[in-house]
C-alpha positions as protocol buffer text, in pm:
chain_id: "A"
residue {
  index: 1
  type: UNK
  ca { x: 0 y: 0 z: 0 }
}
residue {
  index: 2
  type: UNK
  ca { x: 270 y: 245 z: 113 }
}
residue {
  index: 3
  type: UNK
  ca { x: 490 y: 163 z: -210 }
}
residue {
  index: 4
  type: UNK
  ca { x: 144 y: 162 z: -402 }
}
residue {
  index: 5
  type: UNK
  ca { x: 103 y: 537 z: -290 }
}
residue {
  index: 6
  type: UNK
  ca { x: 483 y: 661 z: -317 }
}
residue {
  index: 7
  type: UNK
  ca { x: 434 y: 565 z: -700 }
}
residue {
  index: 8
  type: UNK
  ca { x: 95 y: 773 z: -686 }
}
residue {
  index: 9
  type: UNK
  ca { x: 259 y: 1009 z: -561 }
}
residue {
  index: 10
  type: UNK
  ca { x: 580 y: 1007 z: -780 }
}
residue {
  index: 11
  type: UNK
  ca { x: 378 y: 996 z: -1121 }
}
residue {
  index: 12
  type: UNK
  ca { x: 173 y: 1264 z: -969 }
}
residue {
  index: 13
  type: UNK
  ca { x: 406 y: 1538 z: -882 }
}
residue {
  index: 14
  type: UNK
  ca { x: 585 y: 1411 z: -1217 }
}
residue {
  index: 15
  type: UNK
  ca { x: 266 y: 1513 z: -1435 }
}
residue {
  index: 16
  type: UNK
  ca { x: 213 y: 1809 z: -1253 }
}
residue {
  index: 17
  type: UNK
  ca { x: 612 y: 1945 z: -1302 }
}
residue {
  index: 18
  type: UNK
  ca { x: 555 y: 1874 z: -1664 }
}
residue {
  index: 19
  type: UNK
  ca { x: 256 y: 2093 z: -1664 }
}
residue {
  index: 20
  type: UNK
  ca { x: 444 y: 2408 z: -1494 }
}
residue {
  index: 21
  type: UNK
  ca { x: 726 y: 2317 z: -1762 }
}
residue {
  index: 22
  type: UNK
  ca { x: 489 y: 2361 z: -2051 }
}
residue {
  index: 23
  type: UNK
  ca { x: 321 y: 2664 z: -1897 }
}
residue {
  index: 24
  type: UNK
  ca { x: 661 y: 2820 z: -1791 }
}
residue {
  index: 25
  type: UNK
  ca { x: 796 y: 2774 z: -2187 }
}
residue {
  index: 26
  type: UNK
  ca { x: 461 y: 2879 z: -2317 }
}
residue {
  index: 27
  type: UNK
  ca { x: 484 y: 3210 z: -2132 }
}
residue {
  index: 28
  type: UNK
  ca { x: 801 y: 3298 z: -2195 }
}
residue {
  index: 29
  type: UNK
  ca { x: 715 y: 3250 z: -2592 }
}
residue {
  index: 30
  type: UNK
  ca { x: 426 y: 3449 z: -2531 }
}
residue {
  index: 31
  type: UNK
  ca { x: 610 y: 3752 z: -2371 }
}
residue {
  index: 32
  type: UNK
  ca { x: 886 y: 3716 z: -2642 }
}
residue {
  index: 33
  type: UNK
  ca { x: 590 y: 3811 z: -2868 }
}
residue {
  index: 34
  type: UNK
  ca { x: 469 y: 3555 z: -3198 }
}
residue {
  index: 35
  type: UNK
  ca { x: 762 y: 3415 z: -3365 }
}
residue {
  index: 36
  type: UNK
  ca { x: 739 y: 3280 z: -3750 }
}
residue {
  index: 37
  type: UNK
  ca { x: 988 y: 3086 z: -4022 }
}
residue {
  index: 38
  type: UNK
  ca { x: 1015 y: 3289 z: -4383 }
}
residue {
  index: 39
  type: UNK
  ca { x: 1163 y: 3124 z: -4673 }
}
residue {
  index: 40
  type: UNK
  ca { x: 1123 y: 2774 z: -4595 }
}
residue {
  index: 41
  type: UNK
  ca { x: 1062 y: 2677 z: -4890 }
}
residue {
  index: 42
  type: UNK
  ca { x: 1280 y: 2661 z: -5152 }
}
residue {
  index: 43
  type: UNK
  ca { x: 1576 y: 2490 z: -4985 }
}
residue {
  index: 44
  type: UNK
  ca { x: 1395 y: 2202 z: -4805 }
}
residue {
  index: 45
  type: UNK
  ca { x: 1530 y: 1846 z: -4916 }
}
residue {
  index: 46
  type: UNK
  ca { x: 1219 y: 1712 z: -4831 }
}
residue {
  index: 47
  type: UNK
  ca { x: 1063 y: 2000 z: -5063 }
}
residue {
  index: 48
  type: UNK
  ca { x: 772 y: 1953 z: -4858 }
}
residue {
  index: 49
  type: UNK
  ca { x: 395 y: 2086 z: -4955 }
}
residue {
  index: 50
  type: UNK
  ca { x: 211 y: 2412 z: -4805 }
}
residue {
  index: 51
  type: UNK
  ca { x: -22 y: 2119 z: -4624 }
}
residue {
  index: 52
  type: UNK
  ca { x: 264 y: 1960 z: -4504 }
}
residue {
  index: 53
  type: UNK
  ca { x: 441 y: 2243 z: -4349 }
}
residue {
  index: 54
  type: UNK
  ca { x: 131 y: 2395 z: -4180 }
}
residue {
  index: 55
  type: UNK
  ca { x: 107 y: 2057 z: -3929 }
}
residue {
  index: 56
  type: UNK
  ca { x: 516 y: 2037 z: -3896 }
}
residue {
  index: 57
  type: UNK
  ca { x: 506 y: 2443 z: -3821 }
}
residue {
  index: 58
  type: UNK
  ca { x: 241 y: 2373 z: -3551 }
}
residue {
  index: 59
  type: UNK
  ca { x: 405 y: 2018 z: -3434 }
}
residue {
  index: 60
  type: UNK
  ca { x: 698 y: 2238 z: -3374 }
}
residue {
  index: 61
  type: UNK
  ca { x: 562 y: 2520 z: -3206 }
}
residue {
  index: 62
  type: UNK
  ca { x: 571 y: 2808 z: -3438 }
}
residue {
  index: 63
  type: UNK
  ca { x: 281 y: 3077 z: -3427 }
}
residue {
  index: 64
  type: UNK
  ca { x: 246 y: 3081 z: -3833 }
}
residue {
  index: 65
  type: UNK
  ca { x: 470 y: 3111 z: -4135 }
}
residue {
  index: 66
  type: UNK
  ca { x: 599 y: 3468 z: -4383 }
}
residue {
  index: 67
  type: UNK
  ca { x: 517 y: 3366 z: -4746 }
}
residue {
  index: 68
  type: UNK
  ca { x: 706 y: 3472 z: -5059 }
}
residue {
  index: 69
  type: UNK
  ca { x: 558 y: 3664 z: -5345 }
}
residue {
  index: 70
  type: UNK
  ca { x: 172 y: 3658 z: -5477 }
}
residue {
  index: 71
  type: UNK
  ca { x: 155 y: 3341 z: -5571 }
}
residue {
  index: 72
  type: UNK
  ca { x: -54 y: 3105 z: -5408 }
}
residue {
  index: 73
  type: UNK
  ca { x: -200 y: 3278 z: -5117 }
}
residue {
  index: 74
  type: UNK
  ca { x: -494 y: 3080 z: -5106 }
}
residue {
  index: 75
  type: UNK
  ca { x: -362 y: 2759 z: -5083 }
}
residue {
  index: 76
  type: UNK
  ca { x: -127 y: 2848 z: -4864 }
}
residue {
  index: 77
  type: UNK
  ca { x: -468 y: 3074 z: -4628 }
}
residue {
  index: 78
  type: UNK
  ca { x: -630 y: 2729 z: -4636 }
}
residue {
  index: 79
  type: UNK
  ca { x: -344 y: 2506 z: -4509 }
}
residue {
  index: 80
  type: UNK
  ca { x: -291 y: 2779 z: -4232 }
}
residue {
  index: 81
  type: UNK
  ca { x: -652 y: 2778 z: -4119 }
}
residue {
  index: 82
  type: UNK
  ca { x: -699 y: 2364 z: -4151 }
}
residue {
  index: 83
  type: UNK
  ca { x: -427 y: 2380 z: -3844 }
}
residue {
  index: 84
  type: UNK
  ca { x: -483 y: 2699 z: -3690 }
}
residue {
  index: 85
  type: UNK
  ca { x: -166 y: 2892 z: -3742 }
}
residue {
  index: 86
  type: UNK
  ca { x: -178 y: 3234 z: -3895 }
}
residue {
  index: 87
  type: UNK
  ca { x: 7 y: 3403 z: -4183 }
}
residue {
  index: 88
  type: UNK
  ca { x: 210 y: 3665 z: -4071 }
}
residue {
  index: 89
  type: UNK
  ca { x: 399 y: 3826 z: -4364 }
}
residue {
  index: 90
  type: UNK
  ca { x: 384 y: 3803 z: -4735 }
}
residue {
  index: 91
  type: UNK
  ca { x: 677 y: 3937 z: -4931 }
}
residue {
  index: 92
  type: UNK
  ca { x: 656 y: 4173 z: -5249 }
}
residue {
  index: 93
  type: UNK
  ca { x: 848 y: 4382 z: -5451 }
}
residue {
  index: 94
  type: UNK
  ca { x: 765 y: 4750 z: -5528 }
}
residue {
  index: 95
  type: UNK
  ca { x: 947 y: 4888 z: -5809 }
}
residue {
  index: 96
  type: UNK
  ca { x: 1076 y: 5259 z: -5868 }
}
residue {
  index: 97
  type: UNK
  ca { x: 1211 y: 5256 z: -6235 }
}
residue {
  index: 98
  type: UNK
  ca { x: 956 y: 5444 z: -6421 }
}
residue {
  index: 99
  type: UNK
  ca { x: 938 y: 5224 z: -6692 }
}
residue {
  index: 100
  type: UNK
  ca { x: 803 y: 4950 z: -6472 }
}
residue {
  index: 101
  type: UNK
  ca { x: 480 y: 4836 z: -6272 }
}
residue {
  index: 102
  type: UNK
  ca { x: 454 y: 4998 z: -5920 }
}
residue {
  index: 103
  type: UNK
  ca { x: 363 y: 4659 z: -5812 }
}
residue {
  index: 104
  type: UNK
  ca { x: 254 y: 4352 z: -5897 }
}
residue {
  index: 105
  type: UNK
  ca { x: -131 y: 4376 z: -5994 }
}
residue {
  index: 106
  type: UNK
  ca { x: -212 y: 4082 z: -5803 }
}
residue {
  index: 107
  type: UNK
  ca { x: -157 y: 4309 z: -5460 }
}
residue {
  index: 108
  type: UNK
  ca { x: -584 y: 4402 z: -5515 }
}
residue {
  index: 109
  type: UNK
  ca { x: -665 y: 4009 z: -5536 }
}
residue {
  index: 110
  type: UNK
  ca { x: -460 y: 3910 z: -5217 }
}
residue {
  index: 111
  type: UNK
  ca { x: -561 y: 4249 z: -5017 }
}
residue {
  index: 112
  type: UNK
  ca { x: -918 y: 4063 z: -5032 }
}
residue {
  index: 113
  type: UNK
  ca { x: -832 y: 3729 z: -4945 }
}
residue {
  index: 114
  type: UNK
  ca { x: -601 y: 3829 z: -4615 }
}
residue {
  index: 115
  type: UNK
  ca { x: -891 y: 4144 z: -4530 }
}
residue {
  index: 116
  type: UNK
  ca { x: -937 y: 4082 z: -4125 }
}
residue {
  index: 117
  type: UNK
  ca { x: -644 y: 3888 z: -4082 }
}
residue {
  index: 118
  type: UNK
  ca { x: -382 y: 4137 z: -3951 }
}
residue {
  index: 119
  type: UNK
  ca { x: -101 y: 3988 z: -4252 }
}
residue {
  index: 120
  type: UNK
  ca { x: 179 y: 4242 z: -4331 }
}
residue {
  index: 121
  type: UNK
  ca { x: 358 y: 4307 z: -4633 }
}
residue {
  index: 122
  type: UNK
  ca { x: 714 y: 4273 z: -4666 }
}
residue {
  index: 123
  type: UNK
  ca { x: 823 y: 4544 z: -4923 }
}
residue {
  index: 124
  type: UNK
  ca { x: 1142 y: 4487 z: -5106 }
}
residue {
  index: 125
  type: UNK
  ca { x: 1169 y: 4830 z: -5305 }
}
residue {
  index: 126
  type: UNK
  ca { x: 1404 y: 4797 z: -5607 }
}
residue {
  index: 127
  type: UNK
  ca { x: 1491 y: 5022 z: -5914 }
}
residue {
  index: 128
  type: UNK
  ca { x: 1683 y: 5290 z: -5816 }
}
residue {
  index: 129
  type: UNK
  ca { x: 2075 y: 5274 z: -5635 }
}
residue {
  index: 130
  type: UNK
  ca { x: 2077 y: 5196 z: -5279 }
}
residue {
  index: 131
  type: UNK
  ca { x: 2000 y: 5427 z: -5045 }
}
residue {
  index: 132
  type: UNK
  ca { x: 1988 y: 5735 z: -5280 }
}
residue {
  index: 133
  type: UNK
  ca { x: 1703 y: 5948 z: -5151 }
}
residue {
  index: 134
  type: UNK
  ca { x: 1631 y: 6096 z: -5521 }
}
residue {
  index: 135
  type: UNK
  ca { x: 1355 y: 5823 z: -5506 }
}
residue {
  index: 136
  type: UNK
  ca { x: 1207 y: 5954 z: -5186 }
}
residue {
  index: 137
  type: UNK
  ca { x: 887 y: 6114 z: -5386 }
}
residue {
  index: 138
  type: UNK
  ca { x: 842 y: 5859 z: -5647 }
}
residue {
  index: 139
  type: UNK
  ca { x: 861 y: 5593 z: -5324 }
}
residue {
  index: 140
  type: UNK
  ca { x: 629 y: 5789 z: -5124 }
}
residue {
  index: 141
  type: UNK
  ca { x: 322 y: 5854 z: -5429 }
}
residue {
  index: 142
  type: UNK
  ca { x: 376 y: 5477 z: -5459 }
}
residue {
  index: 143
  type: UNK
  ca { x: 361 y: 5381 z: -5100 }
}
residue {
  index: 144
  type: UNK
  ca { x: 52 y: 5602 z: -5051 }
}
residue {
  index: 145
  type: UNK
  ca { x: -108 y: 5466 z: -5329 }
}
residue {
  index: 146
  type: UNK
  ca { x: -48 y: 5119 z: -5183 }
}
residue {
  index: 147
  type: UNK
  ca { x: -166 y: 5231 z: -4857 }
}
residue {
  index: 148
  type: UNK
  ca { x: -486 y: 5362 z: -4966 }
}
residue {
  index: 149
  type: UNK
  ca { x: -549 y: 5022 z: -5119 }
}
residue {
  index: 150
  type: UNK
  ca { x: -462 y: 4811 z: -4797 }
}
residue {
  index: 151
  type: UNK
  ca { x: -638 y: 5005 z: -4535 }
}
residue {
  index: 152
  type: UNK
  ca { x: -1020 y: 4844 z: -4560 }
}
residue {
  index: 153
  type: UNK
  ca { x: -799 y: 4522 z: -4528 }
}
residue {
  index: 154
  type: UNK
  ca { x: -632 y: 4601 z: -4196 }
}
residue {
  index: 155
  type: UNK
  ca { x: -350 y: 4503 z: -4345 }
}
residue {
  index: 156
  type: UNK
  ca { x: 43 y: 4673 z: -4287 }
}
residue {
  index: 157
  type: UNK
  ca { x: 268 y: 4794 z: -4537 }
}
residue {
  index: 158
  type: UNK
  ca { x: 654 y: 4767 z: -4386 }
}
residue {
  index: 159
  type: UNK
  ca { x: 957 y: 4879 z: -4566 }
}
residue {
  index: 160
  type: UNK
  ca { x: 1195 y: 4583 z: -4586 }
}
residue {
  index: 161
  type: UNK
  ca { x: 1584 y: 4668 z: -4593 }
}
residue {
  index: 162
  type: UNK
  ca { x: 1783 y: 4423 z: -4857 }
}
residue {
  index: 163
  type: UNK
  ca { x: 2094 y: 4404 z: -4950 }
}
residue {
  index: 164
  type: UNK
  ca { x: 2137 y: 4590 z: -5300 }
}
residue {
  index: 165
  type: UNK
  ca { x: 1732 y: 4701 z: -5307 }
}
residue {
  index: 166
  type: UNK
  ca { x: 1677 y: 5098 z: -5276 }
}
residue {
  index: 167
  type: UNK
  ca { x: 1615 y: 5080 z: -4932 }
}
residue {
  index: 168
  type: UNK
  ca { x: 1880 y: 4859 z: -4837 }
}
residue {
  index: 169
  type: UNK
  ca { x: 1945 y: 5015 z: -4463 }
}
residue {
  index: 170
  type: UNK
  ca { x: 1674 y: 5061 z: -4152 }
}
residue {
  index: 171
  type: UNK
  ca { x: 1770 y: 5372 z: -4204 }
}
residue {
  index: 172
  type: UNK
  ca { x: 1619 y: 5411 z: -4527 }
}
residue {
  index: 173
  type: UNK
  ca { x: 1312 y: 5272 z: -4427 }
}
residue {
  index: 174
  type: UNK
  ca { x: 1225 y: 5529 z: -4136 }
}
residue {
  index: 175
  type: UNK
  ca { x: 1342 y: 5838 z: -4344 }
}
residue {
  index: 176
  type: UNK
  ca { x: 1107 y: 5704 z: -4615 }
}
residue {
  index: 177
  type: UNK
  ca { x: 816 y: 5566 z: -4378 }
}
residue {
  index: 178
  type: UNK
  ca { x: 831 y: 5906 z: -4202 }
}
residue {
  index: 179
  type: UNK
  ca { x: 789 y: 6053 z: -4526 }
}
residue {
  index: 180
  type: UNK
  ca { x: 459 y: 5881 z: -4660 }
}
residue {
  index: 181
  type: UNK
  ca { x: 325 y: 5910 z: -4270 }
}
residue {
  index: 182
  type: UNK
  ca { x: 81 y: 5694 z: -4319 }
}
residue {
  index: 183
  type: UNK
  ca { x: -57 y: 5488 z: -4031 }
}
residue {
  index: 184
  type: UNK
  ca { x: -14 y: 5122 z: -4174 }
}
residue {
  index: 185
  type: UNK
  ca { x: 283 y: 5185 z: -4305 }
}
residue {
  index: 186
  type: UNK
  ca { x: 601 y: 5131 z: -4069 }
}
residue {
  index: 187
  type: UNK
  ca { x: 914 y: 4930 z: -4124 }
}
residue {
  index: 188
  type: UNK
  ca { x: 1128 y: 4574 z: -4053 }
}
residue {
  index: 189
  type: UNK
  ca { x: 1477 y: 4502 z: -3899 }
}
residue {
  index: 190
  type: UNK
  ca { x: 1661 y: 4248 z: -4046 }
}
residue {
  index: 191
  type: UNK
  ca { x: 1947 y: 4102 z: -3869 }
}
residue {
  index: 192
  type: UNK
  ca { x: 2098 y: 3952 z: -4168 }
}
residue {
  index: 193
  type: UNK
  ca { x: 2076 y: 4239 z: -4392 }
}
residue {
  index: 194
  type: UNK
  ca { x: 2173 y: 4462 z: -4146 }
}
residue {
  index: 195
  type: UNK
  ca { x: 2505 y: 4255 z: -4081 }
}
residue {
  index: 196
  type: UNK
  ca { x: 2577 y: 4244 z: -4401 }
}
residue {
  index: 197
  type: UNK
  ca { x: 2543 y: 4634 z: -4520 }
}
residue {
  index: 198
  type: UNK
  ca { x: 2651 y: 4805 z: -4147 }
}
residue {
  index: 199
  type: UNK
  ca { x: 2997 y: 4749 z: -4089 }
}
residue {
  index: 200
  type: UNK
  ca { x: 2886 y: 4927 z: -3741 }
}
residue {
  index: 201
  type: UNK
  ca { x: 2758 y: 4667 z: -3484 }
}
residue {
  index: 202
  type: UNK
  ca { x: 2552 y: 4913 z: -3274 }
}
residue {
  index: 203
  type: UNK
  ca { x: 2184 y: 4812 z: -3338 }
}
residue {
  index: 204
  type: UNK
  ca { x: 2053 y: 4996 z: -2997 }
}
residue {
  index: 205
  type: UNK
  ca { x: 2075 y: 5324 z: -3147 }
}
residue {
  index: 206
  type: UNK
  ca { x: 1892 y: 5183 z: -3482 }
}
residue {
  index: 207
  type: UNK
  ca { x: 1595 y: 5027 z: -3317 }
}
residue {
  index: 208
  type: UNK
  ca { x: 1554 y: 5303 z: -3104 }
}
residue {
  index: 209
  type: UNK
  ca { x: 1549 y: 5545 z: -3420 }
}
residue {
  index: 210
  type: UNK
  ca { x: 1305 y: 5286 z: -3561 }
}
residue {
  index: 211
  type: UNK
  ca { x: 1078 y: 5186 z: -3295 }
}
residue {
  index: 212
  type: UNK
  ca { x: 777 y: 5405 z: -3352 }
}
residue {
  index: 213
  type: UNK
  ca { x: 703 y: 5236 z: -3657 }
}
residue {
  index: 214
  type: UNK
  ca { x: 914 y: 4861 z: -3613 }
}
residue {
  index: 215
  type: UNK
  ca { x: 656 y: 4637 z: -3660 }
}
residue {
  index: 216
  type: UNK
  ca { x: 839 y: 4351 z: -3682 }
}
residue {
  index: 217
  type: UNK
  ca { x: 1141 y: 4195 z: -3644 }
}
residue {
  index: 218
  type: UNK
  ca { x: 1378 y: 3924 z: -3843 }
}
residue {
  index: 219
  type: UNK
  ca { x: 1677 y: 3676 z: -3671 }
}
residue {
  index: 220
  type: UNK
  ca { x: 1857 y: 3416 z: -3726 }
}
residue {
  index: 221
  type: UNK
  ca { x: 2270 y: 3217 z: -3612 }
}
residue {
  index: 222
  type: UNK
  ca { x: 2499 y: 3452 z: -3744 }
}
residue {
  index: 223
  type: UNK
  ca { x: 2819 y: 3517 z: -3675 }
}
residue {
  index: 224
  type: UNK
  ca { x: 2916 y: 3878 z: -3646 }
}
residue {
  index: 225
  type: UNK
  ca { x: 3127 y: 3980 z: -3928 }
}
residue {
  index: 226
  type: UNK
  ca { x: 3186 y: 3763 z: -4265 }
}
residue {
  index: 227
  type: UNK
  ca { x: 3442 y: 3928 z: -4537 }
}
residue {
  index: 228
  type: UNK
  ca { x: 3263 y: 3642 z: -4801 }
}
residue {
  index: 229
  type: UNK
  ca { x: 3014 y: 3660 z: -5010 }
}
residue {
  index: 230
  type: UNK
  ca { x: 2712 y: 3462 z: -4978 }
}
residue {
  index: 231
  type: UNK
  ca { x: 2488 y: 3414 z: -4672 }
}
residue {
  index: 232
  type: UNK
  ca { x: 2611 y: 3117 z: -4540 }
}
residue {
  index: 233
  type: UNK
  ca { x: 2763 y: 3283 z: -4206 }
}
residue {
  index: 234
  type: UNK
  ca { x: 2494 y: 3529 z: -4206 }
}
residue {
  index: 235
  type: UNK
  ca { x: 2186 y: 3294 z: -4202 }
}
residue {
  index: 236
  type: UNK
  ca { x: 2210 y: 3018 z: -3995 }
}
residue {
  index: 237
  type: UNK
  ca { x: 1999 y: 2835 z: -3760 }
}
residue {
  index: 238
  type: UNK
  ca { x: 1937 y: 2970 z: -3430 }
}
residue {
  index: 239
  type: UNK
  ca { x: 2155 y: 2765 z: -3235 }
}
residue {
  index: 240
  type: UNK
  ca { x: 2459 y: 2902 z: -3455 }
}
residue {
  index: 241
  type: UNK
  ca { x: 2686 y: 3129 z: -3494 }
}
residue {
  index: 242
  type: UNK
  ca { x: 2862 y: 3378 z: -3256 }
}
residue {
  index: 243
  type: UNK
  ca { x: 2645 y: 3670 z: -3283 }
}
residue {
  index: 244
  type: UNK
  ca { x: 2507 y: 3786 z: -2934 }
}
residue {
  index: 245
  type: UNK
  ca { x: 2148 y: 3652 z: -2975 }
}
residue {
  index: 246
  type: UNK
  ca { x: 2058 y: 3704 z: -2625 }
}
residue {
  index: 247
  type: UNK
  ca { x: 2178 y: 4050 z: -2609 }
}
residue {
  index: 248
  type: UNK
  ca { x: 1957 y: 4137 z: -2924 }
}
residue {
  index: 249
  type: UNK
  ca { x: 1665 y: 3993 z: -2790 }
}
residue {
  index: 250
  type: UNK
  ca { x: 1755 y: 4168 z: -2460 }
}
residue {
  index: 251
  type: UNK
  ca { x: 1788 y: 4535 z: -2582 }
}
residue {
  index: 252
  type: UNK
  ca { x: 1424 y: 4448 z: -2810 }
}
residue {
  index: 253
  type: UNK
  ca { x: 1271 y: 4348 z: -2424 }
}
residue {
  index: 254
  type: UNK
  ca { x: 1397 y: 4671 z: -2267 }
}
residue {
  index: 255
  type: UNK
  ca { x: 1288 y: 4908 z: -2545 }
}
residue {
  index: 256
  type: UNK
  ca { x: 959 y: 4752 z: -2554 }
}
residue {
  index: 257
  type: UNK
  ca { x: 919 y: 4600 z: -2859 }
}
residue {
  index: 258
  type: UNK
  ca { x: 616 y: 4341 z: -2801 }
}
residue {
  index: 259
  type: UNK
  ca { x: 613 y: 4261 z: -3235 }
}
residue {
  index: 260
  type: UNK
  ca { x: 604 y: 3970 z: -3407 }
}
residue {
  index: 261
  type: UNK
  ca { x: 967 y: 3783 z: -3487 }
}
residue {
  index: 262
  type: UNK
  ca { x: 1058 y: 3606 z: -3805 }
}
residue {
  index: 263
  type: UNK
  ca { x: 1312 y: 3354 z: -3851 }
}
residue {
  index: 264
  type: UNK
  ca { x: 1504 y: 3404 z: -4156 }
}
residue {
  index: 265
  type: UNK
  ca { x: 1554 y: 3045 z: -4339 }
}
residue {
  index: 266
  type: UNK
  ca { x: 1674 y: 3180 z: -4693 }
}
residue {
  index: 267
  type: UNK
  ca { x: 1966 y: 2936 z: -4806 }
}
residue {
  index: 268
  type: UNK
  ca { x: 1978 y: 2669 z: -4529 }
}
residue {
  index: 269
  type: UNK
  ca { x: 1950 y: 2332 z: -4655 }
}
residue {
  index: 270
  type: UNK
  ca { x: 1884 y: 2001 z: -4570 }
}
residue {
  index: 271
  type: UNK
  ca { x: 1586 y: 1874 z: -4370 }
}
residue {
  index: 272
  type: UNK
  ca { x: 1392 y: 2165 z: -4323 }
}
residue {
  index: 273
  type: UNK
  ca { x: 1206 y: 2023 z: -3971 }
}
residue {
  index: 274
  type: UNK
  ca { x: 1517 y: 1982 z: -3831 }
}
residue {
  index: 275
  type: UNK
  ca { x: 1695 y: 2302 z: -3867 }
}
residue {
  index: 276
  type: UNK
  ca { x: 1355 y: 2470 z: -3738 }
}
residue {
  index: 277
  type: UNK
  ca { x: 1320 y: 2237 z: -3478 }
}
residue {
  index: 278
  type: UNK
  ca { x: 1715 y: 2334 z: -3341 }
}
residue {
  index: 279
  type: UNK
  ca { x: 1608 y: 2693 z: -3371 }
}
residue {
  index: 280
  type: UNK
  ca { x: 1307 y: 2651 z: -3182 }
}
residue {
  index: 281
  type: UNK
  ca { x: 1486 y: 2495 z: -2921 }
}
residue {
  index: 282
  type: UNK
  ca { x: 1738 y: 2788 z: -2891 }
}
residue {
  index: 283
  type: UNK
  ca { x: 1432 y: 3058 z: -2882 }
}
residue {
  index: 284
  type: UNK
  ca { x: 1238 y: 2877 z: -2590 }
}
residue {
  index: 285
  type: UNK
  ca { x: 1625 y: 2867 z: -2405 }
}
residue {
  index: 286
  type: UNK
  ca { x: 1644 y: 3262 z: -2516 }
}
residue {
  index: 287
  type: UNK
  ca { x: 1347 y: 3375 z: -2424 }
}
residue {
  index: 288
  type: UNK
  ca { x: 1304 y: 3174 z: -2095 }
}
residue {
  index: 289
  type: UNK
  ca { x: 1623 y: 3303 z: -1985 }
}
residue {
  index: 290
  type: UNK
  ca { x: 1468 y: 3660 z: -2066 }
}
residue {
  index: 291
  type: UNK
  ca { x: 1159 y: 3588 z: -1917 }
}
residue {
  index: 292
  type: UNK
  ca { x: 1355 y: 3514 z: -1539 }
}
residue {
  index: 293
  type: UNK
  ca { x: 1568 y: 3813 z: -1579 }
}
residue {
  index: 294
  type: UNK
  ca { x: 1450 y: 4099 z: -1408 }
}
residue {
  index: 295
  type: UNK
  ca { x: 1426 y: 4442 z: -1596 }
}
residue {
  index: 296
  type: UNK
  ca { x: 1705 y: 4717 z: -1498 }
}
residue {
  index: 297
  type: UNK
  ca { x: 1490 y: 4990 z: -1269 }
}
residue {
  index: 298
  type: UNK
  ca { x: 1445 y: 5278 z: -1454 }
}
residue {
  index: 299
  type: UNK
  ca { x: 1585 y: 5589 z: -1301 }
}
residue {
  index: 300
  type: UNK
  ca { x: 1327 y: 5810 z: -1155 }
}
């Protein structure tokens, strides 16, 4: 009897550690904000389907997934909803040249299908050289124009620094975001882009400068400086590289930032699940860590 209840009692304070586990790890994710893979899909060796990512995403413990381009939304809405996960980005191109569409005509179709679903657009503006703020008023009749179009949709318009695109620094995304001063549009910091184009590593002063309209945020294993070409240093899964992780994460905490967080997958190969499944491990670790760290007092 007494070895009957020791087990009972064993295999109950077992279940209920497990439970204040899950609840400790599913707050901390919570306070971290929704987190979300982009580009997943072209480098998976399993090349799996939008039906087939949507369980493994959810499996995993990912809040949604960014999608690339126009192409597909639909399918990709539907294999969302079947599991319950949300989309959280979709990523364009708006074009400057003059002799060129704004932006892809399709923008009107998709603006319909994601109306009431809080999605954002990722805008990669090309067409001019990097940075040069001759484009400021073509950008801004464009943006404004796109704006106009997404706000019975609810949906957000953010400015999306790339390598080698026109606005190719956070920087260029406030000064033009400020400029169209519209109140869905805002802007994105992306780790990896950032790395590549700032030589500088101070990111506090940037975010600060961007946080009235950062909106969301991208990360990924990196290590902090790479003289090569290619992304291969600069991308990596979340549980590599020698970039301070935990100290970006930390200075997003203190200034406030409560946004959503994508994962940047572009380039890594192999087994999709199981690079994801590595990097969710390392953001649970991150953010738990976070999560029992108390907040510096602010100076009265």
């Amino acid at each position: 009897m007494k070895n009957s209840l020791t087990r009972r009692s064993f295999v109950t304070s077992s279940v209920l550690a497990a439970s204040f586990l899950a609840v400790a790890v599913a707050a901390a994710t919570a306070a971290a904000g929704a987190f979300f893979p982009f580009c997943i899909d072209w480098h998976d060796a399993k090349q799996r389907s939008f039906e087939e990512q949507a369980p493994m995403l959810k499996e995993l413990g990912y809040d949604g997934v960014g999608h690339i381009w126009l192409d597909r939304v639909a399918e990709r809405l539907k294999s969302l909803d079947d599991v319950g996960l949300r989309l959280f980005q979709i990523t364009m191109t708006v074009e400057l040249a003059p002799d060129k569409a704004p932006f892809d005509p399709r923008f009107h179709e998709v603006l319909t299908l994601v109306k009431g679903r809080d999605v954002q657009f990722a805008l990669l503006v090309e067409g001019l050289k990097p940075s040069d703020p001759a484009g400021d008023p073509r950008a801004v009749e464009i943006l404004r124009q796109m704006s106009d179009l997404a706000r019975d949709s609810g949906a957000q318009l953010l400015l999306y620094p790339h390598l080698n695109s026109w606005v190719e620094r956070i920087e260029d995304a406030v000064r033009v975001a400020d400029k169209v001063d519209r109140p869905n549009v805002g802007v994105m910091f992306n780790l990896c882009h950032w790395l590549r184009v700032d030589k500088q590593r101070d990111y506090q002063r940037l975010l600060r400068m961007a946080l009235p309209r950062l909106w969301a945020v991208s990360i990924n294993g990196a290590d902090s400086f790479d003289d090569q070409p290619g992304w291969d240093r600069y991308i990596q899964p979340l549980d590599r590289g020698d970039f301070d992780l935990a100290g970006f994460l930390h200075t997003l905490r203190e200034l406030g930032y409560t946004g959503p967080i994508g994962l940047q997958c572009y380039g890594i190969g192999g087994d999709t699940r199981e690079h994801l499944a590595r990097s969710m491990t390392a953001w649970r670790r991150m953010n738990t860590a976070l999560t029992t760290t108390p907040k510096p007092r602010q100076s009265q």
